[in-house]
Each structure stands twice: as C-alpha cells, then as structure tokens.
C-alpha positions in Angstrom: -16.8 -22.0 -2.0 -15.2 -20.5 -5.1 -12.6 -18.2 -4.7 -12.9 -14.7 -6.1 -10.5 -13.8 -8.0 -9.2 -10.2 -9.4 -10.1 -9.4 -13.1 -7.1 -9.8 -15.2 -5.2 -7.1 -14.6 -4.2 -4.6 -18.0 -0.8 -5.2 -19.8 0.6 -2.5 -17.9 -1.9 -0.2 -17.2 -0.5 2.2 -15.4 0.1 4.0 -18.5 -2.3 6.6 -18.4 0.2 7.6 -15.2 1.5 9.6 -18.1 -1.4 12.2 -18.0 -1.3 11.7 -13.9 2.2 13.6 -14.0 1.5 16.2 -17.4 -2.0 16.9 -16.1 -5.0 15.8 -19.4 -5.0 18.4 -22.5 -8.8 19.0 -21.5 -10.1 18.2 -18.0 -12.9 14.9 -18.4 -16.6 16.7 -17.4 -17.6 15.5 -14.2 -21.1 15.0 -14.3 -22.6 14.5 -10.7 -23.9 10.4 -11.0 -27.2 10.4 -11.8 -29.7 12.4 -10.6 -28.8 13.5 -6.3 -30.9 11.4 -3.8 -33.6 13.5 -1.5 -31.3 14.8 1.3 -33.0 13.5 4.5 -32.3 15.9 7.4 -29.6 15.2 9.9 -27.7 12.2 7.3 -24.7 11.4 8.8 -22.0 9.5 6.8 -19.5 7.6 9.3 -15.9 7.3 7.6 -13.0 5.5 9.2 -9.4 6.1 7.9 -6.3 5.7 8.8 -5.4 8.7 7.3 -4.3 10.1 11.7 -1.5 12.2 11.0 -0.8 15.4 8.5 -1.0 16.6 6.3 -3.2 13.9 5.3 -5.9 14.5 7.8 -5.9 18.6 7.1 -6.4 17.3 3.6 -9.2 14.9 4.3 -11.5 17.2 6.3 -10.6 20.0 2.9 -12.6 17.5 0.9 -15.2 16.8 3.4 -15.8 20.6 4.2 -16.0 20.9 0.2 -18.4 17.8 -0.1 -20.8 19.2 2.8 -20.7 22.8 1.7 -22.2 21.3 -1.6 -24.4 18.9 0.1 -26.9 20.4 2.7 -28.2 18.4 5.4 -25.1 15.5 4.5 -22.5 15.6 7.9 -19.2 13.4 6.9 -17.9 12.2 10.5 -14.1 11.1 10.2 -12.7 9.0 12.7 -8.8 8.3 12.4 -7.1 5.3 13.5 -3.2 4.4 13.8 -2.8 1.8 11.0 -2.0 -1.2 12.8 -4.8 -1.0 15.5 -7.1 -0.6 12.5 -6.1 -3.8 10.9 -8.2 -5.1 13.7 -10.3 -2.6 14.8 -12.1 -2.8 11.4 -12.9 -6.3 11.2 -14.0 -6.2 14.5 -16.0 -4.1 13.6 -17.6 -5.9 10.7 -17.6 -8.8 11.9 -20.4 -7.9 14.2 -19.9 -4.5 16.1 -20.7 -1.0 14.3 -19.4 -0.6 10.9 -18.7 2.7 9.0 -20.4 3.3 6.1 -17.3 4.3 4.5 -13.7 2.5 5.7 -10.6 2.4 4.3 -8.6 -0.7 3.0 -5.9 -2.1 1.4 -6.4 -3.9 -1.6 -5.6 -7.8 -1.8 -7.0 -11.0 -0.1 -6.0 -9.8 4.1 -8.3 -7.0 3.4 -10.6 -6.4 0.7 -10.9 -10.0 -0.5 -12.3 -11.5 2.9 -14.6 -8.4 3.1 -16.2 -9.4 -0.3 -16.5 -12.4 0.7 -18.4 -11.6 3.9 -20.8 -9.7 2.3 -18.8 -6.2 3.4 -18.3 -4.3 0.7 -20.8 -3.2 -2.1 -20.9 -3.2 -5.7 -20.3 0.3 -7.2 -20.3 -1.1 -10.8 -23.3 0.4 -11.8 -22.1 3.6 -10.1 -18.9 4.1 -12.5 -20.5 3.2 -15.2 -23.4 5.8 -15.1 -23.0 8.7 -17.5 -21.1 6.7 -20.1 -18.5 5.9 -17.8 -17.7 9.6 -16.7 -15.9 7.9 -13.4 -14.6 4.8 -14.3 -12.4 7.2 -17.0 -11.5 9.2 -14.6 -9.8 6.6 -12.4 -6.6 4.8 -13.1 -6.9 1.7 -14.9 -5.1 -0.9 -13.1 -5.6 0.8 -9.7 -9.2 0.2 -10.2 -8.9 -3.6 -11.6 -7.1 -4.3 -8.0 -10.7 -3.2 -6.6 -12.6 -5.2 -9.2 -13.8 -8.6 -8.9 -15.9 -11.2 -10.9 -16.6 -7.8 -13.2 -17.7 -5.8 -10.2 -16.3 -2.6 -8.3 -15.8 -3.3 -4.5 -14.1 0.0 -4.0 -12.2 2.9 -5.2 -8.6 2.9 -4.9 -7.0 6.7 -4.1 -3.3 6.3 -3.6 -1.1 4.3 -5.1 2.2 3.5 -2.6 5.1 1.9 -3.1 8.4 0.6 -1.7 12.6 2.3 -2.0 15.4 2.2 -0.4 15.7 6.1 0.8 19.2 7.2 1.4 20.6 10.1 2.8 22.3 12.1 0.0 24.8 14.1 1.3 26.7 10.9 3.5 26.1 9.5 -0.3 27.8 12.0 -1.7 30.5 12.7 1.2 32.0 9.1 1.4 31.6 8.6 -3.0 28.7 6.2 -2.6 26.7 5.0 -5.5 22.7 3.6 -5.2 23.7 -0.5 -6.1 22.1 -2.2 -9.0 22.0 -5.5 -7.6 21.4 -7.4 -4.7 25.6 -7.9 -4.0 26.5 -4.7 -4.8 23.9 -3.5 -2.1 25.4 -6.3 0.2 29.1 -4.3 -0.5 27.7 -1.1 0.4 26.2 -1.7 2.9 29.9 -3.0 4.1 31.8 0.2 3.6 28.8 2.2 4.7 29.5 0.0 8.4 33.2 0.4 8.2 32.6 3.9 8.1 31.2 3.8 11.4 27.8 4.8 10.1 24.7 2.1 10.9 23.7 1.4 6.8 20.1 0.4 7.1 17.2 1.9 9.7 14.7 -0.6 10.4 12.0 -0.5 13.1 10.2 -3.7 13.4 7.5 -3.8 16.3 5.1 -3.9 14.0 6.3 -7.0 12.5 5.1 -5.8 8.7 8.1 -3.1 8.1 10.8 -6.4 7.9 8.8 -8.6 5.9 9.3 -6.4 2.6 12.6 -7.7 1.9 11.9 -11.4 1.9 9.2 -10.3 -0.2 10.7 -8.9 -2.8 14.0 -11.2 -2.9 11.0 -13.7 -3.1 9.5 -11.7 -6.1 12.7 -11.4 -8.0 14.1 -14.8 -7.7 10.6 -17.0 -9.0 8.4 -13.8 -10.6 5.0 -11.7 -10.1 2.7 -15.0 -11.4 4.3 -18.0 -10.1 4.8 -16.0 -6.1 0.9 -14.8 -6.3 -0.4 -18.3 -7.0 0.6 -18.9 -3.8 -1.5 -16.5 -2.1 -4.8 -17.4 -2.8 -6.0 -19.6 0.2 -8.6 -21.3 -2.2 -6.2 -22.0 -4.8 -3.3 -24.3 -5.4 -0.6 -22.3 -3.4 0.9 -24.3 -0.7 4.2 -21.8 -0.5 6.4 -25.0 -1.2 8.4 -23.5 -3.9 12.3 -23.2 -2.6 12.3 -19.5 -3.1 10.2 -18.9 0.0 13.1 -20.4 1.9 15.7 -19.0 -0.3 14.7 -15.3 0.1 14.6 -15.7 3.8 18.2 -16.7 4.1 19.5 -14.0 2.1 17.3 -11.9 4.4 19.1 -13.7 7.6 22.3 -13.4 6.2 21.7 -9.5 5.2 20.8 -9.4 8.8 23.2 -11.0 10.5 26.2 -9.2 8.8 24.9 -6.3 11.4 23.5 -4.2 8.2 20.6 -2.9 10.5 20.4 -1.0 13.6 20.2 -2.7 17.0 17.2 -4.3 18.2 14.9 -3.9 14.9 12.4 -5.8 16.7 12.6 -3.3 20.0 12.3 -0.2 17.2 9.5 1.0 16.6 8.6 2.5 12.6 8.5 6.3 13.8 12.2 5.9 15.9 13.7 3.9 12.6 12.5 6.9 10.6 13.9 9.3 13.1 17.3 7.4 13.2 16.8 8.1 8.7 16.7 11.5 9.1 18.8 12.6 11.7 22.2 11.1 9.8 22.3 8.2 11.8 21.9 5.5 9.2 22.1 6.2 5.7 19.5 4.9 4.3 15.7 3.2 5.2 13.7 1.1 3.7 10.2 2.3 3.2 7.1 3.8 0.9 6.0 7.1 -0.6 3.8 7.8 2.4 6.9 8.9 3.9 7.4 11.7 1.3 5.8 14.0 2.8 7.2 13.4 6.5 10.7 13.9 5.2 10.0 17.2 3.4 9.0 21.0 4.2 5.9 20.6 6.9 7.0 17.3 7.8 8.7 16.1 11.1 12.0 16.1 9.6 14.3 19.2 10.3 14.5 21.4 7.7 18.3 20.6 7.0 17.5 17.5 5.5 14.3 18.2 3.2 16.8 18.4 0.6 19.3 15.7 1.4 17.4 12.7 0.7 16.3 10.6 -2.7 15.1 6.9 -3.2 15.9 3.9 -5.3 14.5 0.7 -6.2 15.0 -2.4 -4.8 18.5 -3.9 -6.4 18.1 -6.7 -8.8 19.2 -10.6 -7.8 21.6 -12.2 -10.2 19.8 -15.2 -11.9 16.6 -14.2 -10.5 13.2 -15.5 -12.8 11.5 -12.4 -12.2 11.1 -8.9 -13.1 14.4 -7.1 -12.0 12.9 -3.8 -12.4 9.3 -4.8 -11.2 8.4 -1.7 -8.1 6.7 -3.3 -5.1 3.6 -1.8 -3.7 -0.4 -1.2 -4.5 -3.0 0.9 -4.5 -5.3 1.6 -1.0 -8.3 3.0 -1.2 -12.3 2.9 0.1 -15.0 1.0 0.4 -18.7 1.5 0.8 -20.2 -1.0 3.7 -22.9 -3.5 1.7 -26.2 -2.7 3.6 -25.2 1.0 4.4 -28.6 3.1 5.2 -26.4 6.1 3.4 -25.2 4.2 0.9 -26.5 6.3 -1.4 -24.8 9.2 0.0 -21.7 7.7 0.6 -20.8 6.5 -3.1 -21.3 9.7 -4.1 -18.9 10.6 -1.2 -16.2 9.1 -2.7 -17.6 10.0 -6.5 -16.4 14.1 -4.9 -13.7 13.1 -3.5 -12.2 11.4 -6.8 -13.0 14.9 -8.6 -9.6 16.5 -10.4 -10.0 19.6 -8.3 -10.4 17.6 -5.3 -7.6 15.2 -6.5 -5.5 17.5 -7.1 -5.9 19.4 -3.5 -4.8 16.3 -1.8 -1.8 15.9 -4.0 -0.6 19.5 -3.7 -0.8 19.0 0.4 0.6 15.8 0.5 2.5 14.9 -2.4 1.0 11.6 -2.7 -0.2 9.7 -6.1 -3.8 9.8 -6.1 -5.8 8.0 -8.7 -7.2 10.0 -10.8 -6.0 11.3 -14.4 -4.7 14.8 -14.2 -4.2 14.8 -10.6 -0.3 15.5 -10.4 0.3 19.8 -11.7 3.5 19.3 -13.3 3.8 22.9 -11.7 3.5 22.0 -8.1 5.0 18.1 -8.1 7.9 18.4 -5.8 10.4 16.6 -7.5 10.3 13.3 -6.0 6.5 13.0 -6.9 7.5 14.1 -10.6 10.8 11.1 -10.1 8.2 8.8 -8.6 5.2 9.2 -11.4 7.9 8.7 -13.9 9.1 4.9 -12.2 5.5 4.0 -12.1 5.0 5.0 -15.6 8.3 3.2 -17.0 7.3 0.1 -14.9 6.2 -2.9 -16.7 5.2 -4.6 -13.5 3.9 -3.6 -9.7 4.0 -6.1 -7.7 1.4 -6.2 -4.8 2.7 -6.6 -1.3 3.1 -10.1 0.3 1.0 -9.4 3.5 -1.8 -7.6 1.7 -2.0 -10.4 -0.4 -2.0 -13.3 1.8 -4.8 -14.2 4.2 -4.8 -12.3 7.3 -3.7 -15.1 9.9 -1.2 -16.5 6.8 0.3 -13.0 7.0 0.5 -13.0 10.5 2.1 -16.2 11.1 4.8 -15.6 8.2 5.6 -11.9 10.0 5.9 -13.3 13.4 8.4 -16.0 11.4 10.2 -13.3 9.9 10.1 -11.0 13.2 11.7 -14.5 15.1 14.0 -14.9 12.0 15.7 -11.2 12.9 15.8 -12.3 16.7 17.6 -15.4 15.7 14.9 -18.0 17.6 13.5 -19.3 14.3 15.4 -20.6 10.8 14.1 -19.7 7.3 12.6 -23.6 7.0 10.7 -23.4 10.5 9.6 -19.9 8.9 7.9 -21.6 5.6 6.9 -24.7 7.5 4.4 -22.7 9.9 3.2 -20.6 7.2 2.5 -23.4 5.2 0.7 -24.9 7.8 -1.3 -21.9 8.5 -2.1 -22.1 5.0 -3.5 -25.6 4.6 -5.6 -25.1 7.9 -7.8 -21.8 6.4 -7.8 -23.8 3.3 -9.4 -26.4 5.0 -12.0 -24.5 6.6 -12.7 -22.2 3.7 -13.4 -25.1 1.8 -16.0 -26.1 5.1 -17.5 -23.1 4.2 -16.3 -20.9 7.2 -14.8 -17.1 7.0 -10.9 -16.8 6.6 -10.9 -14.7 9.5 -13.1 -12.1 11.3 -15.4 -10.1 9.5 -15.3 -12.1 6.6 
C-alpha cells in the first residue's frame, strides 16, 4: 500500500494571514457552487464537533440557524462531544457504527490521514474549484494544503491553533520578570519564579496529550521540521532512531524533576491546570489559542484577570538544527463522510460556513483564527488575536503537532511513555524504545495491507 502523502506544502504560505488581520481591499464574490441541489423534504445533515463549550457552540448553531434559514427543508443536527472521548468515539463510529455526515478532525496522519485511507472522507476538489476557484481563494493557502492529498481536497480546515507559554502579567511585572529567549533562560526563570514561593508552570496531564508538547517541540528545535516529520509516516522510513527523540525527553525529565510544575500533573486534569493559570497560582501555562477566549471577558476566568495575561513562544535551544522561531500547531477543520446520502448538502454546508460574513461572526464571538481571507476586523480583534495573526504572519515555519502527526496507537504509546516519564516509572530510552516498537508493528501490518487503526 502506498502511503499518502500531503501535497508540498507552500514556501510559507501563511502569508495571505496578512489580509486575515487587515480584512481584503474588496470582499472575493461568493457565488453559491454551482447550481443548489433539489431540496428533498425532511434532509437532515448530521454534524459532530467537538466544538462542547462556549462561545464556540453559541457560534456554531449562529451559522447553522443562518445556513437553514437560507435553505428550506435542510435541518443541520449538531452533536458535541468532549474532545478526548471523540478521538474514539469517531472512529468507532467509522469504523462500522453510524457516521456523521459531517465530523470534525484534526489534520495529520492520527486523524485525517487513516480516514483517507479507509475510504472516510470525500474528495471536495471539484467543489473548490467550481466557479473559477471562488472557494479555494477564499481559503488560506497552507491551511488547506494540510487537507490536500495526492492533488485532492479531503476537508476544509477552519481554525488554525497553536501553542505559547501564557503567563500571568502582573506576577511578571511585580517580581521584574522577563518572557526567556531560550531554553536556559526559561530553565532560570522558572527557578526564581519557585524561590518565590509561586508554582512556575500549570500543567494538567490526565489526558496524557497536554505533556507531550514539550518533548515535541525540544524535539523540533534540536533536529528541524523535515528531518522530525520523516519520522512520522508509518509507511515511510521513520523508525524515530534519531538521538533527538531521546535527547528532548531528558531535558523534558530534567525540566520536570527540578519541581518546575505543579504537583501530581498526571492526577490534574486540563480544566484544574487552567484554573490554577488564572487564579495566580502558577505563573504561567503552557497551552493553545483555544484558550483565548476562556481567559477573557465571557470566559470562565474572573474578570480581574482578562487583562493580566499575554503569551510567548516557545524559547529557542542553543545549538539546536531547527527553526528557533518555528510556532507549533495546525489547522482543524471538517470533513464530509465518503458515501454520505447528503453529501450534496453537506459540502455546501461547509461552502456557508466558510463565507466572510459567516467567518467573521465566529471570529468576533470567539476570537479564534479562522481560515478564510478577511475574516479577522482589524476593528473588533481583541489584541491578542491582532498579536497572534501577526506571529503567524512573521512565521517562516508551523510546525504540526507530534500526536496529530503520528499514527494513532504510535501517539498513544509515546503519550503513555511521556505520562510514565513525569511519574518517574519509565526513562527517556524505554520511552523511544516502545514507540519505536509500536512503530515497526503498524508498519508491518500496513504493509499486510491492514488499517492503522479503527476506522481506517
């Protein structure tokens, strides 16, 4: 079996994140695609998100209320799921239960890659290319190539996340602390912030994905974007041998160990970390832009600290062969289920919901980065949007994360190494040396011509 692979990605791409933040000069016309399908009565359009909490939901159900006010006799049914119970409840569900016609994912080979190749996800090529292109120009460049494979569209990528340290200004600010540069001088701040008497970092850890990040991106910055994601593909020649694997994970034990975290990370759960965040108990957490919103007015944070926070990126390691600037994170998105009896109605589902007016709706709810060129009003960005479009528009390189990139049970076992790692029951070696042997088994049986994993 061959292995599909990503459509080289643009030089940069992202730079059309540029008319994201300013808004485009003229709005692109968006033409409905092609000519709209007979409405049979009583169509029902099953969507699964894990879009569960606000203001996300409140903003999803504005752009279904907007599609089915436009679209007679077309019902969008929304069913939310916690993130990490959908991980599994939605390849359950393709692998043989009741799929959606519309379900979110997470771009890279856990996710969208095994649901290509099981068949899972259609091909909207022909789609975005109908009236000259009208949608394919409307979406961001490199977002989209993340959803494109072999030439084809599998999906249409909505928000772009990424990864910062958040800190917590004013404790900044009080005790003369700077935002490090590198991976030592974080290591030193993180010492005075201890002998303060304040805990430095939050991190909840149940999960098992939350702690993973940092071996990631240590891993990232010490061997670069290429030579780490030639590891991940189980049908390529990645066998995660290369000493940086092991490397990053004792910087991460030894970051650890020096008592930089709060206790039990493994016995915390995300929403308790991000409580511990904002109510001045650590000062700082390590987490993504989906948390903007959450930490400012309408969010669960108190009020007193929608202004005390900000975000920077992950310090640089000295001698390091990769990007030292590179930002760590991807773009999610959706996906229309191959086969779908509305299929038709679906695509042009998300053809609505990618709209500028629609795009821009969602971004002045939730102050999220959506996808689509002009989406961001210069006028209503809170600042930290306006801060973060500006990062992703300097970048020259996003870097994807680790567990979206490996294969789902390679993910698995390297996060239950790294959860093992924090509780001090496994080393950095025995870490690499199961995930390398997870590795070489779905290999093997990819090659036999079975699935990576269900609903593949």
């Amino acid at each position: 079996m061959r292995a599909l692979r990503p459509t080289a990605l643009l030089p940069l791409g992202f730079s059309l994140l540029l008319a994201l933040l300013v808004g485009c000069p003229r709005r692109p016309v968006e033409a409905p695609i092609g000519p709209a399908p007979p409405q049979p009565a009583g169509v029902t359009i099953n969507l699964w998100t894990i879009w569960n909490a606000e203001p996300r939901r409140s903003a999803l159900a504005e752009i279904v209320k907007d599609f089915e006010a436009a679209n007679p006799g077309v019902r969008v049914k929304v069913t939310s799921y916690e993130p990490d119970a959908y991980k599994t409840t939605i390849k359950v569900a393709l692998g043989g239960g009741q799929p959606p016609d519309i379900y979110f994912v997470w771009s890279g080979e856990k996710m969208l890659h095994n649901f290509v190749r099981g068949g899972k996800a259609a091909d909207l090529t022909p789609y975005l290319d109908e009236n000259h292109g009208e949608w394919r120009r409307r979406l961001v460049p490199a977002s989209l190539e993340r959803f494109t494979f072999d030439g084809k569209v599998r999906g249409v990528p909505y928000l772009l996340q990424c990864t910062f340290f958040f800190y917590n200004k004013a404790l900044f600010e009080q005790h003369g602390w700077q935002p490090p540069k590198t991976w030592n001088e974080l290591v030193a701040l993180c010492r005075k912030i201890k002998a303060a008497g304040i805990t430095p970092i939050a991190l909840g850890n149940t999960q098992k994905w939350p702690a993973h990040h940092y071996p990631f991106v240590l891993t990232q910055r010490l061997m670069g974007k290429e030579a780490s994601e030639r590891q991940y593909d189980p049908l390529g020649p990645g066998d995660y041998s290369h000493p940086a694997f092991v490397q990053a994970l004792r910087m991460f034990q030894d970051f650890a160990q020096q008592g930089f975290f709060n206790k039990s990370p493994n016995g915390t759960s995300r929403e308790n970390a991000r409580a511990l965040f904002y109510s001045g108990q650590t000062a700082m957490f390590y987490t993504g832009t989906w948390d903007f919103a959450r930490f400012s007015q309408g969010g669960e944070a108190p009020e007193e600290f929608w202004d005390k926070w900000d975000f920077f990126n992950f310090p640089s390691v000295e001698g390091g062969k990769g990007d030292q600037t590179a930002l760590a994170g991807s773009a999610d998105g959706y996906v229309v289920l191959a086969g779908s009896p509305v299929a038709e109605q679906a695509v042009r589902f998300l053809e609505f919901m990618t709209r500028v007016e629609q795009a821009r709706k969602f971004v002045d709810k939730c102050q999220e980065l959506v996808q689509v060129v002009g989406a961001v009003d210069p006028e209503k960005a809170a600042p930290h949007l306006r801060k973060y479009a500006r990062m992703v528009e300097a970048a020259k390189e996003i870097d994807p994360w680790m567990d979206t990139m490996m294969e789902a049970t390679v993910a698995d076992e390297y996060m239950n190494g790294v959860q093992a790692l924090l509780a001090g029951t496994m080393t950095p070696e025995e870490v690499i040396q199961k995930t390398r042997e997870r590795q070489a088994q779905v290999k093997q049986r990819m090659q036999a011509g079975g699935s990576a994993s269900a609903g593949g």
